[in-house]
N, C-alpha and C positions, 0 to 999 in steps of 0.2 A: 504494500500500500504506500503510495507516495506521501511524503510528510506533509502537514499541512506549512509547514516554513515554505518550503520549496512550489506548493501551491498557491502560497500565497503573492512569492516571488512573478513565477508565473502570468497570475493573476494581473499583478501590478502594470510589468512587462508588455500583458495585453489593454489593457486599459488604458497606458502610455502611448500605445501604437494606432489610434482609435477603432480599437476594437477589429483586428485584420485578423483572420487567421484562417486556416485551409486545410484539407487534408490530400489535395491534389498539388504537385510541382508546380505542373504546367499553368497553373492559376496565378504564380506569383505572381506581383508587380511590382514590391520593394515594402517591407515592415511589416510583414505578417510572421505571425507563429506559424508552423509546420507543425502538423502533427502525422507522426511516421507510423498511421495503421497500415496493421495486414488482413486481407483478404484471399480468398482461396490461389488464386494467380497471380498475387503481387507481395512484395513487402516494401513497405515503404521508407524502412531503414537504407533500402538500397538508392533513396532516392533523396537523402539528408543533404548529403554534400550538394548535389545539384540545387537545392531547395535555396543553402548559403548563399552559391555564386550567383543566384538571382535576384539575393537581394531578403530574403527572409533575414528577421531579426532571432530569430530564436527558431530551432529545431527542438522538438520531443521525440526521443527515441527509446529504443528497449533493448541494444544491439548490445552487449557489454564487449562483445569480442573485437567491435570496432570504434565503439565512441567513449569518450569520456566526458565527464562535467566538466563545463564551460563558461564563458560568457555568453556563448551563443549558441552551446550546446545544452539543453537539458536530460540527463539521462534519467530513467524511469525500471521500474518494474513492467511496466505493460502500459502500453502507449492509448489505449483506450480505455484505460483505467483512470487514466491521468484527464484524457477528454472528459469524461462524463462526471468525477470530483472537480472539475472548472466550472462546469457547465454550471455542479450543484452546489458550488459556492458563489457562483453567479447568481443564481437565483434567490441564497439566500439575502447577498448583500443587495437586490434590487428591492428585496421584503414586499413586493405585490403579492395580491390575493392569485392562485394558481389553480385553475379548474382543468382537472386531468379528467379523459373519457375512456371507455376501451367495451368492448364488448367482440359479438362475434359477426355481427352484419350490419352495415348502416354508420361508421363510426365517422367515415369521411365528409359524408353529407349532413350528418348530426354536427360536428364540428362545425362547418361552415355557415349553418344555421343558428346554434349557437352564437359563432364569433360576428354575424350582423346582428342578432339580437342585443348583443350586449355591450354593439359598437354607437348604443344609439347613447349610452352612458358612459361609456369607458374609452380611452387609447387602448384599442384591445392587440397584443402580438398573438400571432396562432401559428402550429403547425405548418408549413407549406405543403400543399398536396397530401401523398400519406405518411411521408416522413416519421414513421412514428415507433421504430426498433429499438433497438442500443445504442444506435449511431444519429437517428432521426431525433430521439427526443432531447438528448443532448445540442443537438444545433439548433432545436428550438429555441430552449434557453439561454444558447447564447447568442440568439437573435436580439432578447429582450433589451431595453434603450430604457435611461432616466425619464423619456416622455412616455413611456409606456407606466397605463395605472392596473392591468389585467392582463393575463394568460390561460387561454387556452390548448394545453396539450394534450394530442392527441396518441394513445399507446395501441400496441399490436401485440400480439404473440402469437407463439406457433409451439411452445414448449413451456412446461411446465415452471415456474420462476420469474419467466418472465416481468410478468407484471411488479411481482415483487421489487425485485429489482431498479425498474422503470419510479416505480413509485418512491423509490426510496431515494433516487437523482432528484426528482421533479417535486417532492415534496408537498404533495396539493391539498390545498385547505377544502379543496372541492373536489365533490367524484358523480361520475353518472356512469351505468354500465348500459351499453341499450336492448342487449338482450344476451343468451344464453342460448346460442346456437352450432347445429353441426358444421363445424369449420375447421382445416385442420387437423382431422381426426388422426392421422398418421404420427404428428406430433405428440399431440395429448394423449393415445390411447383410449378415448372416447368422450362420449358427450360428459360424462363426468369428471372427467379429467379438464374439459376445458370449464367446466362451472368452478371447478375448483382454482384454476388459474386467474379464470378473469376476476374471481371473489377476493384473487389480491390488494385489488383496487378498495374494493371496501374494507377489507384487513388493515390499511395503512389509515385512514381516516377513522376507524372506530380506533384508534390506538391512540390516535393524535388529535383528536376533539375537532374532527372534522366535519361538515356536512354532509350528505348524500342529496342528492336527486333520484329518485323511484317511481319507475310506471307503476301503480296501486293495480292497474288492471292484470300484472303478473306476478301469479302467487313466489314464482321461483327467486325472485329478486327482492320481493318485499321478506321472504324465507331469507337470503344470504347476505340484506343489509338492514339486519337488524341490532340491536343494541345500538345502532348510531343513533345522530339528530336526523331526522329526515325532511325531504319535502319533496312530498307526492305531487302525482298528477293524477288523474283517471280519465276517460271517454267512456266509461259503461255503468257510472251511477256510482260506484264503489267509493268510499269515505276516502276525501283526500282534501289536499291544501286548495289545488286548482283544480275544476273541471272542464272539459273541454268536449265538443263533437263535431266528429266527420259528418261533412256534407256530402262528398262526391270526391272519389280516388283516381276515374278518369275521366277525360282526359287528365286533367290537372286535381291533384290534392285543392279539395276546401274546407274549412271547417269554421266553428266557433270557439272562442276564448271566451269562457263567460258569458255568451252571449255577445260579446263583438264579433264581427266575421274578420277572416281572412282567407286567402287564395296562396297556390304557391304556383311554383312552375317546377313542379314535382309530380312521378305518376305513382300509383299503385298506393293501395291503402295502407302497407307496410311504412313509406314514408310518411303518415301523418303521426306514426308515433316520433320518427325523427323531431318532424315541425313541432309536436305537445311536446316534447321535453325542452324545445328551445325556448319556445313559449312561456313555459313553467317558469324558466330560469328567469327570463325578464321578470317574471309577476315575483319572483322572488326577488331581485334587486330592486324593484322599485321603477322598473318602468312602464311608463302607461302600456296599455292594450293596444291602442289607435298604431304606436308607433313600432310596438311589437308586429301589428299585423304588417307594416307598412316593410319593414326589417324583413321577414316571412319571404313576401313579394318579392323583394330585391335580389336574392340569390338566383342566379343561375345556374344548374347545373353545366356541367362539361364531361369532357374526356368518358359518354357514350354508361353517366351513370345516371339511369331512368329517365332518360328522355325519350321526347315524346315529339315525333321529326314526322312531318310530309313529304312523300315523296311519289308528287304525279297525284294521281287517285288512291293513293294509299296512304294508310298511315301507319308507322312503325315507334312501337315503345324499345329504344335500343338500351337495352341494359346489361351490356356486354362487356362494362368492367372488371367483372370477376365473377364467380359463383360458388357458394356452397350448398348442400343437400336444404339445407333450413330456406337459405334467399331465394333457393332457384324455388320450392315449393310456395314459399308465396306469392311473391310474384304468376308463377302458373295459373294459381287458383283464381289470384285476384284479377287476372285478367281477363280468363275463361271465362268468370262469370258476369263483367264490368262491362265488355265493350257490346255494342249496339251493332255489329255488322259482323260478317264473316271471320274468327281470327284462325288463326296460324301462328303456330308456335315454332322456331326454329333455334333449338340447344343445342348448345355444344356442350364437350364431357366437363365434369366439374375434376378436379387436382386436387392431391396433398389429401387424398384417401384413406393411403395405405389399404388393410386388409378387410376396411368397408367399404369400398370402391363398389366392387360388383353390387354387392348387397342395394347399396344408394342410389346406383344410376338404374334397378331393376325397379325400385321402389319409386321413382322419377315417371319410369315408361307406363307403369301399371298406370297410378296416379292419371298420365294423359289421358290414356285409354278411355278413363269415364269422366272427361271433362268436355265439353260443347266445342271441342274446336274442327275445324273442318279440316285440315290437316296438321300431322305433327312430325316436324324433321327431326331425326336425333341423328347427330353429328359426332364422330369421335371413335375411338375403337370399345370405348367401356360403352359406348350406349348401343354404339355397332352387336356386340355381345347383350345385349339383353333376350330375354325370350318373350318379350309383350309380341302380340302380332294383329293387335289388331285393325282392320281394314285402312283407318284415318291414317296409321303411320307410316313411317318410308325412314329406314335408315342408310348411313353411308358412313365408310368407315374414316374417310377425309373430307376435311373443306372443298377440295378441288373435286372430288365427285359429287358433293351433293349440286355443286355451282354446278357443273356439268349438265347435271340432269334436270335441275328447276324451271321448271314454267311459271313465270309468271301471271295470277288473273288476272285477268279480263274487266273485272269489273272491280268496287272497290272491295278493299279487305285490312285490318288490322292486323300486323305484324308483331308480336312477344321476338327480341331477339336476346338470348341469355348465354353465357357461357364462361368459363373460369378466364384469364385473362391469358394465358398460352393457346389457346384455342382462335382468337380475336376473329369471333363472332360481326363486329362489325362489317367486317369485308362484306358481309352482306345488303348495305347500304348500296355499294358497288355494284349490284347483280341486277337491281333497280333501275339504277342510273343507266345502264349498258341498256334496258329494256325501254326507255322511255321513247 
């Protein structure tokens, strides 16, 4: 463990430099820290000295066989050890309020939702994209600036500890988990495994006289953040701080807060527990309704997660950023039973299985089977191997054969496009365009 002297030196060093520092070479410009992580195909010890002749003011390294302490060397135990204690003495010495998230589907768009809600009060810093591992949540923080009065960090896992971990850099006075889903399962060992992970989140805040935010409408969460301070939400009557209700999931998320409305430019009814939790959080800090819904509004999605795109006589909800067993099923259902015209589902396999793969992508195809869609593509070699057969489906065991063989209709239709993010479902957008 690095000494807190030597982090503190560090520290100073970066703060001196205004705030420069990098863990890529090629980035320098002149006065940045370096910091020498390794990655499966690199070390970045190999790349200190070039780091100097560029101009860096300080290297952090872990190399004992080739570096020593310096002026301009700092040597370490473990170079990303040393990143993520900067980060979490960065945060301590900014002392803003830190609302960390994490759960198993929904964290990205909850986050963004969140961070305009709560930018109608605060300088809010947040996550960039999904930035949110060992290495993500740390450069969050030390994003954070003296004009910044809020943090929202955003956490992932894939293994057991994780969050732990994550929580114990980021320090957060705030927690929300958005659900307890199959994700991952190859890591965690199962769905329990990952309740048990993401529950680290609230293990750190019940320790530390933190708050929670809690969906009241799921028993599993209101069960794993207990004994803390809480503040609920609900949409189904159930005893809570704020109540709220879905109006309409598509095209576009609407609901009420209280009885104010608001709209999003968000589909499927899974995202309006996103928009109540963000919701919740403004009515918790104290900001009106009008400006929450107005906040709500203003986000747009991107980068192909649940949107809801025209193309020609069609319409497609592309929500092709990734997939697990829990996201790909709700979205299916909500959309089988939502849209008003012909739809069409086109999945691709969902990742990061392990030995419930088969099992998941069978229980995916059945699921279609008895759902209202007038066709269903499964895309992938797991969904290729399923044994559903009936009439509405059509499998193929690659992207490039199913595009081969797609016809386009005729007339108009509703498009579900889903699938884990090495799949990139989107190219289907393309098959459209070629047809128009």
């Amino acid at each position: 463990m690095i000494s807190r002297e030597k982090i503190e030196a560090l520290y100073d060093r970066w703060v001196d430099g205004g705030y420069a520092y990098t863990t890529d070479s090629r980035r320098i410009e002149g006065g940045e820290i370096f910091f020498a992580l390794k990655g499966e195909k690199f070390d970045g010890n190999d790349y200190a000295h070039m780091a100097l002749e560029k101009g860096a003011s300080v290297v952090v390294v872990d190399d004992k066989s080739r570096y020593k302490d310096g002026d301009n060397v700092c040597l370490v135990e473990d170079t990303l050890e040393a990143l993520q204690e900067m980060a979490s003495y960065h945060r301590q010495k900014m002392g803003i309020p830190v609302l960390s998230l994490t759960g198993s589907n929904g964290k990205t768009t909850s986050k963004e939702l969140i961070r305009s809600v709560l930018s109608c009060k605060f300088n809010v810093c947040a996550t960039q994209g999904n930035l949110n591992n060992h290495i993500g949540v740390p450069f969050t923080l030390l994003s954070i600036r003296p004009h910044h009065d809020f943090a929202v960090v955003e956490m992932g896992a894939s293994h057991p500890g994780e969050i732990a971990l994550l929580s114990s850099i980021a320090r957060p006075d705030y927690a929300y988990v958005t659900n307890f889903g199959r994700a991952h399962l190859e890591g965690f060992g199962g769905v329990e495994g990952v309740i048990r992970t993401k529950s680290e989140l609230y293990d750190y805040v019940r320790n530390n006289g933190g708050v929670a935010f809690v969906n009241a409408d799921d028993p599993v969460q209101m069960e794993k953040g207990s004994g803390i301070k809480r503040f609920t939400f609900s949409s189904t009557g159930n005893a809570a701080d704020v109540s709220l209700r879905l109006v309409t999931s598509l095209p576009q998320v609407s609901g009420k807060i209280e009885g104010v409305p608001f709209s999003t430019h968000l589909s499927g009814e899974y995202n309006f527990i996103n928009a109540a939790a963000a919701a919740s959080i403004g009515v918790y800090f104290g900001i009106d309704k009008e400006k929450i819904a107005a906040a709500l509004y203003s986000y747009v999605p991107a980068n192909n997660r649940s949107q809801w795109i025209e193309k020609g006589i069609h319409s497609v909800m592309c929500d092709a950023y990734n997939a697990n067993p829990t996201s790909m099923s709700l979205s299916v259902r909500n959309f089988a039973n939502a849209v008003k015209v012909p739809a069409v589902a086109v999945l691709g396999d969902m990742f990061e299985l392990g030995d419930y793969s088969a099992s998941e992508h069978q229980a995916i195809a059945d699921m279609t089977a008895g759902l209202p869609f007038e066709k269903v593509y499964l895309v992938g070699e797991n969904f290729a191997s399923t044994t559903t057969y009936a009439g509405n489906i059509e499998k193929y065991t690659t992207f490039e054969s199913f595009a081969a063989a797609f016809v386009e209709p005729l007339t108009p239709h509703a498009f579900l496009v889903k699938g884990s993010r090495g799949m990139a479902m989107e190219r289907f957008l393309e098959l459209l365009d070629k047809n128009k």
